[in-house]
Structures are given as structure tokens and as C-alpha cells.
N, C-alpha and C positions, 0 to 999 in steps of 0.2 A: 230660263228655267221655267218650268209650271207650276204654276198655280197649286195645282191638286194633281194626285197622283193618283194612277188605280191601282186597280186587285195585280194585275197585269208587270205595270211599273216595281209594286212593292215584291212580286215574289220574285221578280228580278234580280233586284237592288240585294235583297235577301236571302235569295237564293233556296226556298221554299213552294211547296207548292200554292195553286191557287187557292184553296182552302183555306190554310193556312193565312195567306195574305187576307184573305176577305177576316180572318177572325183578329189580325194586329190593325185593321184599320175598325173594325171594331172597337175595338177596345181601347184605341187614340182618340175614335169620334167621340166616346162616352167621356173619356175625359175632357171633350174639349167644351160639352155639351155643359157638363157639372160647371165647368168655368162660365156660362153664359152666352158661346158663340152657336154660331148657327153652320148645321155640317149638314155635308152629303152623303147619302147612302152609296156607298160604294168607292168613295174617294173621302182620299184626306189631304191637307193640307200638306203641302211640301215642305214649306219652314217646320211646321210642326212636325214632321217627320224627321228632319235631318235633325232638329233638337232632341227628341227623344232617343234617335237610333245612335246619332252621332257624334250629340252635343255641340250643332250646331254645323257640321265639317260636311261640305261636300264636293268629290271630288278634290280632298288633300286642302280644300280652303276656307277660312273663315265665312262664313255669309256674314252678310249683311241685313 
């Protein structure tokens, strides 16, 4: 799995366009930012993705 996802990955997964994705990875990095971690412009965290989009679930399985 990866690390960090992009604009690319997310409109993917979600089925949006890249705009779109560039503004939901926005708005993950801010929260994640408000928590004290340290993000990327343009990429987010993968765990931190599958948690908020999925609750954790990717591809039908618990992560880890």
C-alpha cells in the first residue's frame, strides 16, 4: 500500500474529478495539520484516508 496518495489516486478511488480531489485532500491535510502532523501539499496520508472515507476499509479489509 502507499504511503500517501494523490490528487490522481483520490479522484480515482472516488470517482471525482481532479479539482475536486485536490480540495478533499485539502481539507484531510487541514485536519491533520490542526492534530500536529506534518503534510504534504498535494498528498495525503493513506491510512488517513481509508479512515475518514472508509472507516478504516480497504479494498473490503480491515487495515492495520
Amino acid at each position: 500500500m502507499k504511503q500517501f496518495l494523490s490528487a490522481a489516486d483520490v479522484a480515482k478511488l472516488c470517482d471525482v474529478s481532479s479539482s475536486k480531489a485536490y480540495s478533499i485532500i485539502s481539507e484531510l491535510n487541514a485536519e491533520l495539520k490542526a492534530k500536529g502532523y506534518l503534510t504534504l501539499r498535494g498528498k495525503v496520508s493513506s491510512v488517513y484516508f481509508f479512515e475518514k472515507c472508509y472507516g478504516g476499509l480497504e479494498n473490503g479489509e480491515q487495515m492495520d
